[in-house]
KEBAFI-648069 format. One record per residue: residue number from 1; residue in one letter; z, x, y of N, C-alpha, C in turn. Coordinates in steps of 0.02 Angstrom, whole numbers, plus 50000, padded with zeros to 5 digits. Example, Ala and Ser with C-alpha at 12.3 -4.5 7.8 and 13.67 -1.06 7.14 Angstrom:
+-----+------+-------+-------+-------+-------+-------+-------+-------+-------+-------+
: pos : code :   n_Z :   n_X :   n_Y :  ca_Z :  ca_X :  ca_Y :   c_Z :   c_X :   c_Y :
+-----+------+-------+-------+-------+-------+-------+-------+-------+-------+-------+
:   1 :    a : 50390 : 50660 : 49716 : 50390 : 50615 : 49775 : 50390 : 50660 : 49835 :
:   2 :    s : 50354 : 50642 : 49888 : 50357 : 50684 : 49947 : 50394 : 50645 : 50002 :
+-----+------+-------+-------+-------+-------+-------+-------+-------+-------+-------+
REM end
This chain:
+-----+------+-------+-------+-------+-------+-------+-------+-------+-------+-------+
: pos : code :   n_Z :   n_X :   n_Y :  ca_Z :  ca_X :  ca_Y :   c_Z :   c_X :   c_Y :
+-----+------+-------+-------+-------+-------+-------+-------+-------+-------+-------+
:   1 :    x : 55953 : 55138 : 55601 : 55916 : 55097 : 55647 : 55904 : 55028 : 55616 :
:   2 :    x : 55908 : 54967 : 55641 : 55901 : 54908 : 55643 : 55811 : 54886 : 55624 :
:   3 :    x : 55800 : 54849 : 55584 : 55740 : 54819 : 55584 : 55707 : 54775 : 55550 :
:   4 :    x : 55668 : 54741 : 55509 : 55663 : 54684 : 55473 : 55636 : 54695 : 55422 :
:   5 :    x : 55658 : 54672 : 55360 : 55630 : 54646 : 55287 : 55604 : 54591 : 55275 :
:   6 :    x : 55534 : 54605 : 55247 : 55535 : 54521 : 55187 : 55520 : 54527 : 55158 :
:   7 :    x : 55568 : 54470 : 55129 : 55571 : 54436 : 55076 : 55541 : 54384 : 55049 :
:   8 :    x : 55557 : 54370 : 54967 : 55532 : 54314 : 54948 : 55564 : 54317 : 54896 :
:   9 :    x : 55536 : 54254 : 54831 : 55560 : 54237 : 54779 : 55483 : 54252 : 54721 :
:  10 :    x : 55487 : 54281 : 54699 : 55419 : 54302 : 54639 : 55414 : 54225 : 54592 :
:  11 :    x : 55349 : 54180 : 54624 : 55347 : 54130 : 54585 : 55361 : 54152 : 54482 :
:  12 :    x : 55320 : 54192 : 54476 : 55339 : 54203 : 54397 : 55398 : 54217 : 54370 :
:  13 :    x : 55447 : 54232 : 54410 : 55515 : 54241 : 54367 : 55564 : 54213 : 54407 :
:  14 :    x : 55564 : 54210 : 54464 : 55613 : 54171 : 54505 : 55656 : 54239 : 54542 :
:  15 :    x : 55631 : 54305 : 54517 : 55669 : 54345 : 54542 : 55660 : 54375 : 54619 :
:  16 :    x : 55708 : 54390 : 54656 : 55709 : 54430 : 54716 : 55655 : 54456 : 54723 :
:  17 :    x : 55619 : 54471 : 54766 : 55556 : 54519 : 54799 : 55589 : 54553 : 54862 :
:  18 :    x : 55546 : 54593 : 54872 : 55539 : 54639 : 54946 : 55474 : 54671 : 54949 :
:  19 :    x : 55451 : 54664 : 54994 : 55392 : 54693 : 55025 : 55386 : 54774 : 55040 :
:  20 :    x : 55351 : 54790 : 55002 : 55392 : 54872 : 54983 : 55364 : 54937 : 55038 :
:  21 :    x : 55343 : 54970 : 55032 : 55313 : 55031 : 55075 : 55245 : 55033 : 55038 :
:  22 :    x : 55225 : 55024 : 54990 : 55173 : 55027 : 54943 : 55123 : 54970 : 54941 :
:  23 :    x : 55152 : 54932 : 55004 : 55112 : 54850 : 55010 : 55130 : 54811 : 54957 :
:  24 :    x : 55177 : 54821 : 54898 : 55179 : 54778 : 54832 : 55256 : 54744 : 54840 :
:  25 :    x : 55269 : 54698 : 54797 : 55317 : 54665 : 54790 : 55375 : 54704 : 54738 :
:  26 :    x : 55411 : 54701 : 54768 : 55469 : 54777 : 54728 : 55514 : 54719 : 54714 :
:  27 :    x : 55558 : 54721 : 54671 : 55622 : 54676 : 54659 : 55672 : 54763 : 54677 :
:  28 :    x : 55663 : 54803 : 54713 : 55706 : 54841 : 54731 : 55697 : 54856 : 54813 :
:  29 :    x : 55767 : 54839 : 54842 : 55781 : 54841 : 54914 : 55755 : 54902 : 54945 :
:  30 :    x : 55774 : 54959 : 54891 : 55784 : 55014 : 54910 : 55690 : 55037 : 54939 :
:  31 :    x : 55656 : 54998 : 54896 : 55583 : 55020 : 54912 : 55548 : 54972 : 54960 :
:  32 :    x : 55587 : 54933 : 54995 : 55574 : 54870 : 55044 : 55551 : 54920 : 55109 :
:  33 :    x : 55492 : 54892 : 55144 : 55478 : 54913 : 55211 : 55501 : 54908 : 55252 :
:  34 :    x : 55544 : 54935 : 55300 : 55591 : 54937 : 55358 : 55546 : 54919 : 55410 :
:  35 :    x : 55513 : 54863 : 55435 : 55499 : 54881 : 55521 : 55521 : 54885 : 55579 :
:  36 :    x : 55523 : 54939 : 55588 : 55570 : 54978 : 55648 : 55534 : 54960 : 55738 :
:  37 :    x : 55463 : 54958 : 55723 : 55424 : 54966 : 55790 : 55380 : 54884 : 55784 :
:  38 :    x : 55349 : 54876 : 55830 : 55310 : 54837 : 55848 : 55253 : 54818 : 55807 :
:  39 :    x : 55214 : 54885 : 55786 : 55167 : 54897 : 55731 : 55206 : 54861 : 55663 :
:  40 :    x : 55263 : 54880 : 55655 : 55299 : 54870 : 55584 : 55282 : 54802 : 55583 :
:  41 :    x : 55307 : 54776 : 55634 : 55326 : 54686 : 55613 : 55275 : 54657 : 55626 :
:  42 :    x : 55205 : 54699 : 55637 : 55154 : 54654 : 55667 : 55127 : 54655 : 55574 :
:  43 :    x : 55142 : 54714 : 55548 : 55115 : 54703 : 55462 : 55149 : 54658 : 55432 :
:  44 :    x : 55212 : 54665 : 55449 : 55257 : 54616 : 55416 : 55246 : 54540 : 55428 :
:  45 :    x : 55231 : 54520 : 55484 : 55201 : 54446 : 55500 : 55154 : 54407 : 55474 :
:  46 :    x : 55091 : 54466 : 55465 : 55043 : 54470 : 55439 : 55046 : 54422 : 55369 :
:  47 :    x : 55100 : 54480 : 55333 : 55092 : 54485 : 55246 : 55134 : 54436 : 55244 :
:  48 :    x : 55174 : 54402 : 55286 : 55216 : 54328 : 55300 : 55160 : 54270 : 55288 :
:  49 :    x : 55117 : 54265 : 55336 : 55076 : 54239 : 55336 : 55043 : 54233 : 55247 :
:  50 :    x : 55014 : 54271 : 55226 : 54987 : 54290 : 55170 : 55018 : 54258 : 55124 :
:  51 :    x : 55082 : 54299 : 55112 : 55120 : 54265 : 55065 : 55111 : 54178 : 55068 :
:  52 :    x : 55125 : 54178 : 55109 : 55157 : 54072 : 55136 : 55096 : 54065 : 55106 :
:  53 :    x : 55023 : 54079 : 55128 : 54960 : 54058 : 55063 : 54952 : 54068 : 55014 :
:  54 :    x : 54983 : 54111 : 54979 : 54961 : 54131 : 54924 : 55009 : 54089 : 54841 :
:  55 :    x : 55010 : 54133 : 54799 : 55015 : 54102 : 54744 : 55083 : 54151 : 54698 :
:  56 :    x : 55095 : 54200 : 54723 : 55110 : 54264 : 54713 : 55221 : 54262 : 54703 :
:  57 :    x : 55215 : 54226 : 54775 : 55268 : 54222 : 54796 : 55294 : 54174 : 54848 :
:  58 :    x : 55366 : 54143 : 54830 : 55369 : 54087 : 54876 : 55441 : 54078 : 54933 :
:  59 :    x : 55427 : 54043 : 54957 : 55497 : 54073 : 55021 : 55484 : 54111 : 55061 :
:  60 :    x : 55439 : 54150 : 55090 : 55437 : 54213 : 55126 : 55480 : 54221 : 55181 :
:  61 :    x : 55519 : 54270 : 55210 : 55534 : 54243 : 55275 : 55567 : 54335 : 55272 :
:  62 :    x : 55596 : 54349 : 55348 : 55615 : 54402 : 55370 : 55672 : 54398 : 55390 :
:  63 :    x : 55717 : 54459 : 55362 : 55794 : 54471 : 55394 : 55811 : 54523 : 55401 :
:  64 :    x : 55844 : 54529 : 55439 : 55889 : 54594 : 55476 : 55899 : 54648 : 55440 :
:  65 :    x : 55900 : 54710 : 55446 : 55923 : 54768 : 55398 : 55936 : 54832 : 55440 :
:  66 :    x : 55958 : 54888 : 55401 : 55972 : 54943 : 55432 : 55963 : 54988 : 55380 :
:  67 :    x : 55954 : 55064 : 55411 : 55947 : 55103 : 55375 : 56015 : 55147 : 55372 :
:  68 :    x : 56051 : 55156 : 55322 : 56129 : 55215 : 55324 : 56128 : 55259 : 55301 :
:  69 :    x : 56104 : 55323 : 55307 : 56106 : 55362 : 55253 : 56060 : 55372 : 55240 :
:  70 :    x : 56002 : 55369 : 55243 : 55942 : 55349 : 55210 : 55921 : 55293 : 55172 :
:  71 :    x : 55973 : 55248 : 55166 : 55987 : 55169 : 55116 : 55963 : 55116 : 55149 :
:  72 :    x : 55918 : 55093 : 55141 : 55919 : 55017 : 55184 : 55984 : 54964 : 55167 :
:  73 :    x : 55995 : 54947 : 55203 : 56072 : 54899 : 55200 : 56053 : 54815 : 55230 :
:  74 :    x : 56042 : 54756 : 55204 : 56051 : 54704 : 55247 : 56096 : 54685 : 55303 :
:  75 :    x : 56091 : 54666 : 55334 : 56154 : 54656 : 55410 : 56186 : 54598 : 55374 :
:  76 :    x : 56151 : 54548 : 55333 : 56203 : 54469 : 55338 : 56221 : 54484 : 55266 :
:  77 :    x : 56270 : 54468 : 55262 : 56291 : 54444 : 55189 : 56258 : 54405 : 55141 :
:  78 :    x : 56215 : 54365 : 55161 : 56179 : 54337 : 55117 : 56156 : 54356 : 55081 :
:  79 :    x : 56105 : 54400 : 55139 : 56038 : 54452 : 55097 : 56101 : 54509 : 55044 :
:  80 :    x : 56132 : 54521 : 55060 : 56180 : 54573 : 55022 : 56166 : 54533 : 54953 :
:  81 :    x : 56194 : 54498 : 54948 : 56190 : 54458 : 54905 : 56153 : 54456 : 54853 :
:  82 :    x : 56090 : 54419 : 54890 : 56017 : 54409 : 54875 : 56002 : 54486 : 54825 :
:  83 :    x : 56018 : 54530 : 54866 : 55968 : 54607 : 54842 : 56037 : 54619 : 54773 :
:  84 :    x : 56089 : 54606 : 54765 : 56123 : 54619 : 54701 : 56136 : 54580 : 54654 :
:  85 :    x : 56149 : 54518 : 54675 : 56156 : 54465 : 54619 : 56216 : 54442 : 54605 :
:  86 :    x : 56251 : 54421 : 54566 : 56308 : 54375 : 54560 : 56381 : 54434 : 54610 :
:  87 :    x : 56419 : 54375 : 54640 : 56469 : 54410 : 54669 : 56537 : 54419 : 54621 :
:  88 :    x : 56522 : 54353 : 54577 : 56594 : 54368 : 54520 : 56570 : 54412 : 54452 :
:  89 :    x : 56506 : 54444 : 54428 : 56499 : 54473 : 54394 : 56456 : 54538 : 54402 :
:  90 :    x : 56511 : 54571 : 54419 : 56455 : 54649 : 54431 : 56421 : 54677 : 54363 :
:  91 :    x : 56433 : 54667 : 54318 : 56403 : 54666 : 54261 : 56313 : 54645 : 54234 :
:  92 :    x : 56317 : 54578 : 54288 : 56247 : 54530 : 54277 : 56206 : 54554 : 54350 :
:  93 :    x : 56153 : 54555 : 54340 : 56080 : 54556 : 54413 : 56082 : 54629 : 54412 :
:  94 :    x : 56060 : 54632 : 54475 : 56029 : 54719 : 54501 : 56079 : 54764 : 54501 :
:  95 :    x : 56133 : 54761 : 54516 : 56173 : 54811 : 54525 : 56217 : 54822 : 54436 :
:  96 :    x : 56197 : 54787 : 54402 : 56209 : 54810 : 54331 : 56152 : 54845 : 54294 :
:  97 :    x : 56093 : 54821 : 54301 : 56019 : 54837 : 54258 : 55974 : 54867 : 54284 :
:  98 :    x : 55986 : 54897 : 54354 : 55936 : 54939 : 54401 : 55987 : 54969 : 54463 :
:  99 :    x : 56015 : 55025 : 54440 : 56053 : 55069 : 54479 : 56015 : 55094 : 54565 :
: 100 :    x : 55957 : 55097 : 54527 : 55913 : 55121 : 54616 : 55911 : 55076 : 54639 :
: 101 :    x : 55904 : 54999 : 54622 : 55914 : 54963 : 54681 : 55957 : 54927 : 54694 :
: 102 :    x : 56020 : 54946 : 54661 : 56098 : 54922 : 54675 : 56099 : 54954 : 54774 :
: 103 :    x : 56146 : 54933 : 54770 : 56183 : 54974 : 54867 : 56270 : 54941 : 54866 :
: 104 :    x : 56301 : 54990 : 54887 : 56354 : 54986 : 54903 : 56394 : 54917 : 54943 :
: 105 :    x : 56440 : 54911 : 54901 : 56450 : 54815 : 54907 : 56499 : 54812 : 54978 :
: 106 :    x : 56522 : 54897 : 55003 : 56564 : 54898 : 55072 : 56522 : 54932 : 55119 :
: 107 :    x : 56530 : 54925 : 55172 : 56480 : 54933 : 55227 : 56482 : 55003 : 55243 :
+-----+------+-------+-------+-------+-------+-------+-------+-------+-------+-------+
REM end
């Protein structure tokens, strides 16, 4: 099922965030909040809001995702991206140094 993530950039390290199930900032996709319903994205707006004030984290914004398998998956390539880290070195970012929140680089 189709539904929205956010994101951000963790002012203290510059690294990836996601807005997790736990209300906290996860640098893993895999623990990112899916909002599926109405309720979902009304939290998610919310903690949009929040973020954009706060001190915590910067960029906030929401994008597309799906769930496969039980995996959350981004829809755009970007975010693919975003959640693994370099495209010419699978070696360097998330999908080398944190296996749980790697995801499969084919759809």
């Amino acid at each position: 099922m189709t539904g929205q993530i956010l994101t951000a950039y963790r002012v203290a390290d510059g690294d990836v965030v996601f807005f997790s199930t736990d209300r906290q900032w996860s640098a893993c996709l895999s623990e990112g909040l899916l909002a599926e319903d109405d309720a979902g994205l009304a939290l998610l707006k919310e903690q949009l809001r929040l973020a954009a004030a706060g001190t915590e984290v910067t960029d906030p914004y929401l994008f597309k995702a799906e769930r496969i398998d039980g995996a959350l998956r981004p829809v755009h390539i970007r975010e693919r991206i975003r959640s693994l880290g370099p495209t010419v070195r699978a070696d360097l970012g998330k999908q080398s140094s944190s296996p749980g929140c790697a995801l499969s680089a084919t759809p």
